[in-house]
N, C-alpha and C positions, 0 to 999 in steps of 0.2 A: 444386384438390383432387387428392391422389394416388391414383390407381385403382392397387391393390395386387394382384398373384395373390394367386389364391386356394389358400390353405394346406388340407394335407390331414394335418399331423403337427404337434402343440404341443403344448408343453411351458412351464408356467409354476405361479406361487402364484395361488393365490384367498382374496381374503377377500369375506367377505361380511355387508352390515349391513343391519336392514333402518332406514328411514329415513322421517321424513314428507316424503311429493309435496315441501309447501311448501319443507323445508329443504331438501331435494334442488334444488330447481329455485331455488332463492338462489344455491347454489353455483354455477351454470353461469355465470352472468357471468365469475366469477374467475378459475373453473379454464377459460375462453377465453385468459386472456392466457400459459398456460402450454402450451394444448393444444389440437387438431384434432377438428374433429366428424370421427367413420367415416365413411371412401370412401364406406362402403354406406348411408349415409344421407342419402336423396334432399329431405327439407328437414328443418327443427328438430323435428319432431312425432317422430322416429324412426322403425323400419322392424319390422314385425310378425315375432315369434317364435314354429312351432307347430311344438313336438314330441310325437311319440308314443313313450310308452317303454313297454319290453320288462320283461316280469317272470316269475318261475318261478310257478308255481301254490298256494307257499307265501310268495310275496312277498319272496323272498331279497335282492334289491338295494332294496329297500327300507326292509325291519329292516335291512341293514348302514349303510345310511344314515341313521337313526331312532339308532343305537346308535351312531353315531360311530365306526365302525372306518375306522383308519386307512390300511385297505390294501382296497380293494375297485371295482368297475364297475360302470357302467350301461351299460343297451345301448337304444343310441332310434332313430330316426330322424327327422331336423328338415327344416324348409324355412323360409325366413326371407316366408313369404306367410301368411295368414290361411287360405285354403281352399289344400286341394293341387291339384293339376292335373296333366293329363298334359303339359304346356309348362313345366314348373317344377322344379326342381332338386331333387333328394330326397339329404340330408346323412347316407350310414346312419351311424353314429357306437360307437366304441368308447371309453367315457371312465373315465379310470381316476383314483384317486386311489393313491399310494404314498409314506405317509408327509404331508410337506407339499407333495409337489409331485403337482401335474396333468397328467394324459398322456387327448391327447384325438390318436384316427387317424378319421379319415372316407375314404369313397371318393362320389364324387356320380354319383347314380344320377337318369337320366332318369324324370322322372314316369309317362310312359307305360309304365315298365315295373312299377310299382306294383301293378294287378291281374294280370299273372303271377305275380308276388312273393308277391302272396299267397294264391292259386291252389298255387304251389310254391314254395318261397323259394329252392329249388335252382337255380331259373330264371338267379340271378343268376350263377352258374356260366359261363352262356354267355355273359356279354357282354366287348364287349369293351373296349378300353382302361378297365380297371377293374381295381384290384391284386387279383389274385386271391388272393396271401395274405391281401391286409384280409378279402375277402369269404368265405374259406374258414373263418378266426378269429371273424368274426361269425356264421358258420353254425353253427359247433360251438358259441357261446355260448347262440345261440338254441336248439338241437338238448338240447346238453348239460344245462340247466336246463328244458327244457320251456317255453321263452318263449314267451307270447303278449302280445298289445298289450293294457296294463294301465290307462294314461290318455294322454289327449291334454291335452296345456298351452299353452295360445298367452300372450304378453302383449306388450305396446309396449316397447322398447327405444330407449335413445338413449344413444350411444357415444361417446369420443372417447378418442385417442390422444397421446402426450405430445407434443411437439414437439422434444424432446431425447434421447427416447428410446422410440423405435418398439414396444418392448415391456410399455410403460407402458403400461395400458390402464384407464378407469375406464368401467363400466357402471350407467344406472339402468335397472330394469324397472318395468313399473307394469302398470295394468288388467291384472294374472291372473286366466286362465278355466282353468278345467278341468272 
């Protein structure tokens, strides 16, 4: 299996179906002979997804998202673990849609700095190897809309990658909580 860096700028299309379990998971035989389970998935069950996303107090990225506009953010932060911890990687996340394409920038913030964060969000200011343009761009989003944590969503994912072409990527999700 290839252990890939870890990417902190993408750029790609998204589509998105939703699908029954059963037919989803017929597929996976086939699309093996074409493609690779994700590095990050440490057996076939796949690897947990929970993020908390950011909202104005009027729900702004969410009506744009409800409304289909084609140019608009979210602003979350994820960790690919069920519960967060201060031993666990925190994904702050700037995801943008423009047009049809996806623009997603993260910077990965240590768990233990989470209760600072949210104590000050400014806090994040002082850390270090941390692009401080991301972090200053997710500050004024958060700042400039009045964001605060709006919902948490976890769900089981199971990924895999083309074999021919590393930017293929097909994901199913399943068991959403929120």
């Amino acid at each position: 299996m290839i252990k890939k860096k870890e990417s902190l700028h993408f750029r790609r299309f998204e589509f998105k179906y939703h699908l029954p379990r059963k037919a989803a998971y017929r597929m996976i035989p086939q699309m093996l002979n074409y493609m690779d389970f994700d590095p990050y998935m440490k057996d076939e069950d796949g690897y947990e997804v929970t993020s908390m996303y950011l909202d104005s107090p009027d729900l702004k990225s969410y009506h744009e998202k409800v409304d289909g506009l084609m140019n608009r953010k979210k602003v979350r932060i994820r960790t690919y673990k069920k519960d967060w911890g201060p031993n666990e990687k925190m994904f702050f996340e700037l995801k943008r849609r423009s047009g049809e394409v996806i623009l997603k920038d993260r910077a990965i913030i240590p768990g233990s700095v989470m209760p600072q964060y949210f104590d000050d969000p400014f806090a994040l200011q002082k850390l270090k190897d941390v692009d401080q343009n991301f972090i200053n761009e997710f500050l004024w989003e958060e700042t400039a809309h009045q964001m605060r944590p709006s919902v948490i969503v976890n769900y089981r994912r199971k990924a895999f990658y083309s074999k021919f072409d590393r930017n293929f990527r097909v994901t199913f999700d399943h068991d959403l909580r929120s």
